[in-house]
N, C-alpha and C positions, 0 to 999 in steps of 0.2 A: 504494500500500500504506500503510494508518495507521497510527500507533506502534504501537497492541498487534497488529496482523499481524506486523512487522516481529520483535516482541520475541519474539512466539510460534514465529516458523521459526527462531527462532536459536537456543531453547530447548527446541523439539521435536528439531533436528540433535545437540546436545548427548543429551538423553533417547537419541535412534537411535542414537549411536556410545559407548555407555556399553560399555568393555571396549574400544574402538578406538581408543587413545590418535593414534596416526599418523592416522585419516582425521578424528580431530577437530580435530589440528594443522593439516592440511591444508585444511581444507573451512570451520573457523569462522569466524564474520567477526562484529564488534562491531554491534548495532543502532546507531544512530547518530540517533535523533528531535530532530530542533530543539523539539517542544515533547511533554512525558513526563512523567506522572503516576500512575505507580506503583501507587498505593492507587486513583485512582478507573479510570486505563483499563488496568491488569493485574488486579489484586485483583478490584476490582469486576466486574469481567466474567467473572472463572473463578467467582465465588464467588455470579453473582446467581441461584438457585435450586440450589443445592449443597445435599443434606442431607450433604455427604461431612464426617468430622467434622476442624477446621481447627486445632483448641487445644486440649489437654487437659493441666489442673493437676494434681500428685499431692500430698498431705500425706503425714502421717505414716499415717492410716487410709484411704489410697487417693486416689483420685478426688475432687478437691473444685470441679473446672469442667471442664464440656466444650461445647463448642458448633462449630455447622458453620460451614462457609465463610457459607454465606447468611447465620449469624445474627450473624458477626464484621462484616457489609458492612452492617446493619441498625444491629448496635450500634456501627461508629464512623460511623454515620450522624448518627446521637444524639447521640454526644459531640461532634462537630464543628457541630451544630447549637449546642449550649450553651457552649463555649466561644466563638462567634462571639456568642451572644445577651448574653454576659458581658463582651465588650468586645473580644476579639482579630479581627484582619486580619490580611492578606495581609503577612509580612515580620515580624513580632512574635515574638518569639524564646521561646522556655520553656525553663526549664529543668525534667527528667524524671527526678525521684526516686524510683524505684517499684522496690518487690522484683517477684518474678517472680508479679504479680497480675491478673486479666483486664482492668484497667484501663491495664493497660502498654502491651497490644498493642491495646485500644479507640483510645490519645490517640497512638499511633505512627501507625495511620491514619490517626486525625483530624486532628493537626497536616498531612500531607502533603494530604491532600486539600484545607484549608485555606490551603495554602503559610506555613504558619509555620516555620521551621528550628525545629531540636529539639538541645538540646545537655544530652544523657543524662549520669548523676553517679549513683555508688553509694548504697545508704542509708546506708552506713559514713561516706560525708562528713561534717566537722561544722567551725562556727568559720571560721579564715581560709582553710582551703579553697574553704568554700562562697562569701562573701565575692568571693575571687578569680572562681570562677567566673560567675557574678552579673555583677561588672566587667566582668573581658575579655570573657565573652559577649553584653553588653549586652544581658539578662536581662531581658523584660517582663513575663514572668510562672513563676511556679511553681505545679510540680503534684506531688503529692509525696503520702504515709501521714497520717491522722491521727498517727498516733505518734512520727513525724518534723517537725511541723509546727513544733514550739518550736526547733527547730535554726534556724528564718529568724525567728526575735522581733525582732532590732536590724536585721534586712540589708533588711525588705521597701519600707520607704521608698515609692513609688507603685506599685509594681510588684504587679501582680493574685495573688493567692493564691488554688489551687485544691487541696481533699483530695480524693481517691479515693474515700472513703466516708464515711457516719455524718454526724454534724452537724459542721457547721462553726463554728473557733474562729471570734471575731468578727474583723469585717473579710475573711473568707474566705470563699470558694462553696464545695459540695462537687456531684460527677461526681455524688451518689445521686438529686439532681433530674433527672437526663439521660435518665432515662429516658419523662419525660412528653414529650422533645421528636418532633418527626416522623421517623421512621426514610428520609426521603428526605435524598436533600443537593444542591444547586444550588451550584457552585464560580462564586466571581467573578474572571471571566474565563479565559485561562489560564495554565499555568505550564511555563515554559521547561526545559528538559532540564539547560540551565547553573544555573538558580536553586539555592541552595544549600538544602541539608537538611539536614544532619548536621553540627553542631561539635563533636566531640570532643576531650577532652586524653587527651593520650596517658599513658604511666605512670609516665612518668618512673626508668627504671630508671638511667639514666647521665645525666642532667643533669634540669634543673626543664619541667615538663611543658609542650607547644606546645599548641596549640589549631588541631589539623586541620579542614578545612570540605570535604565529600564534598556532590555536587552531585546534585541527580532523576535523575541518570543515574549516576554513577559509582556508589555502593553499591548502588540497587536495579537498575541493567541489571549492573554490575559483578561481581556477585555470580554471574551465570552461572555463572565461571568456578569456584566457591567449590563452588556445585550441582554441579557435574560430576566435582570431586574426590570428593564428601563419598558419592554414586553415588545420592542420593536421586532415588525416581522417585513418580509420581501413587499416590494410596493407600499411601506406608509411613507407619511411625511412628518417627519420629528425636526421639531424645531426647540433648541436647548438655548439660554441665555449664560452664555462663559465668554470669556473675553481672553482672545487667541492672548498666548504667551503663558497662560496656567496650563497644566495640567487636564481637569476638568473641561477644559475645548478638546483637548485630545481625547478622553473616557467620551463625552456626547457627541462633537460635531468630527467626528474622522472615524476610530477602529469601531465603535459602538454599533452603529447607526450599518457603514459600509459591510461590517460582518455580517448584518441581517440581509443586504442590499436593499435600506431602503434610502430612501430620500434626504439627502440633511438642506434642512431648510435655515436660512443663518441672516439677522439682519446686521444689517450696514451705519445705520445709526449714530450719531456722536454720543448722544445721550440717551438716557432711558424712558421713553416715553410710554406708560401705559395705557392710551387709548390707542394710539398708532401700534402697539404690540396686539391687543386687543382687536384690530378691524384687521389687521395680516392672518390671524388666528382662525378665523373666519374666512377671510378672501383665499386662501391658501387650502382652506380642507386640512388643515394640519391633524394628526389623529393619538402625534406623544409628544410631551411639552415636557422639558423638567427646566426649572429655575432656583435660582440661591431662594435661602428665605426672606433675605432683602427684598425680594421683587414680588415673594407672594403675600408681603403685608404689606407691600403698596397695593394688591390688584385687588386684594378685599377691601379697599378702599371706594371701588369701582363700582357701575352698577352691574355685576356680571350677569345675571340674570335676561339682560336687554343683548346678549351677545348672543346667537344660535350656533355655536361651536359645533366641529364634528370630531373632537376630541373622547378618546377612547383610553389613555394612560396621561396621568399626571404627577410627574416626578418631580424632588426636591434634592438637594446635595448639598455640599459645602460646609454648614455649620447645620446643630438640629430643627427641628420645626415645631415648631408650637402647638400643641390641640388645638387651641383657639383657631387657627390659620385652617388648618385640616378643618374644622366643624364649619367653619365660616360658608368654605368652598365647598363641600358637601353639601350645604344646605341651597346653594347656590345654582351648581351643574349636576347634583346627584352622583359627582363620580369624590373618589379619596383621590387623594395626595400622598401619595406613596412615598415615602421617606427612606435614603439610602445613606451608606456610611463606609467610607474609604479615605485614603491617604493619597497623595500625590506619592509615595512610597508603594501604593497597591493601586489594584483594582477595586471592584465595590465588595467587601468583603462581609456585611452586612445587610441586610435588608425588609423589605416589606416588599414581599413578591407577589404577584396577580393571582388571584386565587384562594388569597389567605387572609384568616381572621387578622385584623387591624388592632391593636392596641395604640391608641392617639397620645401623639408626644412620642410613642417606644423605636429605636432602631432597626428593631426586627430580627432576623433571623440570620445565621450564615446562611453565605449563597455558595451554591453548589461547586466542589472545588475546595472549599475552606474547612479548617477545620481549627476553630475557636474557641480561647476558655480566659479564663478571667483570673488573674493572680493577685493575693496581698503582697506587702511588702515581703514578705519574707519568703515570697515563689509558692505559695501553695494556694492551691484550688479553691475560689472563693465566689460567694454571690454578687461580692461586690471585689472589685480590682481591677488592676490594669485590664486590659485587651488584650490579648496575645494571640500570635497564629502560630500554629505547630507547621510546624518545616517536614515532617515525619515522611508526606506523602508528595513534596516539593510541588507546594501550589506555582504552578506557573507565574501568576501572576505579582509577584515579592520581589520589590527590585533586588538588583544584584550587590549594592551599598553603595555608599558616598562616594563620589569621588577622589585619589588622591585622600583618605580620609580615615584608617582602618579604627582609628580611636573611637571615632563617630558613628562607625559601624558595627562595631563590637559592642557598643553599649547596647545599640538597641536589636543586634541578630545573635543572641548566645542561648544557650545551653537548649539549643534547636527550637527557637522562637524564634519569630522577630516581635518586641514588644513596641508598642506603638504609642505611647506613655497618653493615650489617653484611659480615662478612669468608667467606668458602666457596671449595670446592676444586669445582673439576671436569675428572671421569673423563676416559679417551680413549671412551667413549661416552656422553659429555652428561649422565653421572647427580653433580647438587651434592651436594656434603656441606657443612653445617654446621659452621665452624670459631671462630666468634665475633662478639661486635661490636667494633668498632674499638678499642672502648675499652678491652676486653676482653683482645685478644691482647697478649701480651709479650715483652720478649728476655731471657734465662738465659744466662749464657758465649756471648752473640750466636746463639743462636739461637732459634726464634722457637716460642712455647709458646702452644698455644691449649687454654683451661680446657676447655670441650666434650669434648676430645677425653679427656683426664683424668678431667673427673668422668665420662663412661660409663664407663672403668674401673673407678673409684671403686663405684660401684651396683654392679656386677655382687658385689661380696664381700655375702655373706648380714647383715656387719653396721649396714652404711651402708644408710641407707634416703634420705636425699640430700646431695647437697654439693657445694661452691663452691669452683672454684679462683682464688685473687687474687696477683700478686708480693707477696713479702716480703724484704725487703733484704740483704742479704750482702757483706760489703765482697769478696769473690775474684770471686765470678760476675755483680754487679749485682743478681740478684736471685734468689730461687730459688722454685721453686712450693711454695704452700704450698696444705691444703686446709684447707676448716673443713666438719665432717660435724655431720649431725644423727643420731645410732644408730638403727638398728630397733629395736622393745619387744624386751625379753630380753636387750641387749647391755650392757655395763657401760662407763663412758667411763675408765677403764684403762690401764696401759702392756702389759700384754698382748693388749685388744685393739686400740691402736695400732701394735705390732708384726706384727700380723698382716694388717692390712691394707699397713703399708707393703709387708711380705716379697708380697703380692698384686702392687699396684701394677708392683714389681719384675721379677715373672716375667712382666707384660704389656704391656709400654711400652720404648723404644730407653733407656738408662744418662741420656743428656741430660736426659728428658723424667720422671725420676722425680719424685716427691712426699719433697720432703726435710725438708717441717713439716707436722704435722697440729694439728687442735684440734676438739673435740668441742663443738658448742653451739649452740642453734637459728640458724636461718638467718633474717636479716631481710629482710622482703617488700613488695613494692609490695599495696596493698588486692585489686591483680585476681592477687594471689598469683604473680608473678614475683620469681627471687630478687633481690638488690639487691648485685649485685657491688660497685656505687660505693662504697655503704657499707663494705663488708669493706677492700676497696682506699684508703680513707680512714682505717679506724682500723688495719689494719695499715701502713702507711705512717709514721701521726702514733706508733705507740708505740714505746719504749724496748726495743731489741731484743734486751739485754742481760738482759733480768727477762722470767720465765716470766709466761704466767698460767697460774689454776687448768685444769686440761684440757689442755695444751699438752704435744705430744713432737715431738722432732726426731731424726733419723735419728741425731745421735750421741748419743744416746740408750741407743743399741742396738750392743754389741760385734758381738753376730750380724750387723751388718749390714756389719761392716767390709770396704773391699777392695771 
């Protein structure tokens, strides 16, 4: 059997048991190819005479690219013809600055078919970010927007410079010649399943960002498991809201979506506009949607109810989701919000799969592939503890470790885990909830406070539209939870309506676990838009806890709250 048989019965069994969470736990098993090439022997081969359509862009006035599988297998034909005519080989690294443009998913093929790794960057990067990445990634070339091109003026030193379109500044190619090249492609020699493909940095939400290395197997076989949550099957149209340069654009708008061959539908946008999201949703027939949960407590904002959706899967990612959010949208389209849970380190290794009972607010279940358990401090088997995945059965999907890194790698892949230092509970029937990252949870009068669980109650009051719970000090208790909210529009940042939510808080949480400091004020975030606890937890920590700031109330505050 040759790799893409192998990769096809494992990915047609997934497609077959879609709703049979138990015979897919049962019955999956990982392809395993010593040598695996994704783009030319998966891609290329579902997509060589497809008119079925494989990518379509939306702007602001609809539709501004679409083209089939054949014609995506034609066009990173082309681009990998020109990038190789321009100087690149086998093992030459790029770095990949592109908004969500057809030339994103042209040079994501072409680098693999080529075997260059690809280590993807936002176009929000600028200065000693980029710099950084450049270095650690031992960066040979860049491919990047005309508009972005001046961000590498001092960094490009020998390293090749390529734009996406239009004329190139000097010293630089641009992808607009690529198209004179021959739309065939001859790969030199082959490439191994271990070879690497993906470096990513992570986002550094609690310490300064690693540099992950995913291998021709682990993200594009890995991703199975990702396809299986997400429920995409042959011919839908799934349109994901991630923003090229994370990870997460790779999991929904590339290996996810194409393993199924269906359609990835991907807007063009500066900003995030929820009625323009909203009427594409609809004009598209889109049928699986997944978004951070920034986006789905803006849309219940919305009137969704006035939108005739033909939506059939509704997924979330990134950070957890709230009941409140899931009840809202229930009540709304009739369908759940499906809630998933992985690393830029894995695939979806967690989930709420189609098919299965729903606990709101919970992570859900491992997915098929995985084999998960929960540690205390001291390594043993717990309902509450780290996350862990056993290595035992070598889940495909587990990056290969850090970069240049083995210290950072050893911490978190030993004694045949890799631990993922986030912290979850699990049920007497196997279903995780989400309690924190490590770094995250806290002790209050010694007992033990996880924000998650807090700020969904937080959301659920009509006038928090989101918020962060960090310690803040207290010479009686050690520490006490404190939140910082950012208001829904129409709310005022007041001691009336800080009252009103503490007296919330109150009526829905045990007396230990109350919110005994609020403050009203945006939330600061990572570029791929996770909140940035460290921060909060750094400048409450460093300040003077004796002097208010502006927006700040505390429970004695309030006579009403006495007792």
């Amino acid at each position: 059997m040759t790799s893409t048989e192998d990769f096809r019965r494992a990915r047609d069994l997934l497609l077959e048991l879609h709703g049979d969470y138990q015979g897919a736990r049962e019955r999956f098993r990982w392809p395993r190819p010593e040598r695996f090439n994704w783009a030319l022997d998966w891609f290329d081969a579902v997509a060589q005479g497809s008119p079925r359509p494989a990518l379509r862009l939306l702007g602001k006035q609809g539709v501004t690219f679409e083209a089939s599988f054949d014609e995506m297998r034609r066009r990173s034909n082309r681009t990998a013809n020109f990038l190789r005519r321009v100087g690149l080989r086998r093992g030459d690294r790029i770095l990949l600055m592109l908004g969500n443009v057809p030339e994103l998913w042209d040079t994501m093929l072409a680098a693999m078919k080529l075997g260059c790794p690809l280590v993807p960057t936002t176009t929000l990067m600028t200065g000693d970010d980029l710099a950084q990445r450049l270095d650690r990634g031992a960066v040979r070339a860049v491919i990047t927007e005309p508009a972005y091109a001046h961000n590498f003026a001092s960094l490009m030193g020998s390293r090749l410079g390529v734009v996406s379109e239009g004329a190139a500044p000097a010293g630089w190619q641009s992808l607009a010649t690529s198209g004179r090249e021959p739309d065939g492609f001859e790969p030199e020699g082959v490439t191994r399943a271990a070879d690497p493909l993906l470096l990513y940095f992570t986002s550094g939400t609690t310490a300064q960002p690693k540099l992950v290395v995913h291998t021709h197997a682990s993200y594009p076989i890995g991703h199975l498991s990702t396809m299986y949550w997400l429920g995409v099957r042959p011919g839908d149209m799934h349109l994901n809201l991630s923003s090229p340069g994370w990870a997460k654009h790779a999991w929904s708008l590339f290996f996810a979506p194409w393993n199924a061959e269906a359609t990835i539908v991907a807007l063009q946008t500066a900003r995030f506009d929820p009625e323009h999201l909203m009427r594409e949703l609809v004009r598209n027939e889109v049928t699986s949607f997944c978004a951070p949960p920034t986006v789905w407590r803006s849309l219940i904002q919305m009137p969704l109810r006035d939108y005739p959706v033909k939506l059939r899967e509704l997924l979330s990612a990134g950070e957890p989701l709230n009941a409140e959010v899931i009840s809202q949208v229930r009540a709304a389209w009739g369908l759940t919000i499906r809630d998933g849970y992985g690393q830029t380190e894995t695939t979806l290794l967690v989930g709420n799969f189609a098919g299965q009972p729903i606990t709101p607010g919970a992570m859900g279940l491992p997915a098929p592939g995985y084999d998960v358990v929960l540690r205390d401090p001291e390594g043993r088997h717990a309902s509450e503890g780290e996350v862990c995945v056993r290595l035992a059965n070598a889940p495909v999907g587990v990056m290969s470790g850090y970069l240049d890194d083995p210290e950072q790698t050893t911490k978190v892949i030993r004694n045949g885990e890799y631990h993922t230092g986030d912290v979850a509970q699990r049920s007497e029937d196997g279903v995780f909830t989400y309690v924190g990252r490590n770094d995250d949870v806290f002790k209050s009068s010694d007992y033990r406070i996880s924000p998650f669980e807090l700020e969904s109650v937080l959301v659920e009051h009509p006038a928090v539209q989101e918020a962060a719970v960090v310690p803040s000090h207290d010479p009686q208790r050690l520490s006490v939870p404190k939140a910082f909210i950012l208001l829904a529009p129409g709310h005022a940042p007041e001691a009336a309506t800080a009252l009103a939510i503490l007296r919330y808080v109150r009526q829905h949480v045990s007396p230990y676990k109350r919110i005994r400091r609020l403050e009203f004020q945006d939330l600061p975030k990572t570029i791929s838009g996770k909140i940035r606890r460290v921060e909060l937890r750094g400048t409450e920590s460093a300040r003077d806890s004796s002097k208010r700031r502006p927006h700040e109330f505390w429970e004695e505050d309030f006579p009403e709250l006495a007792g």
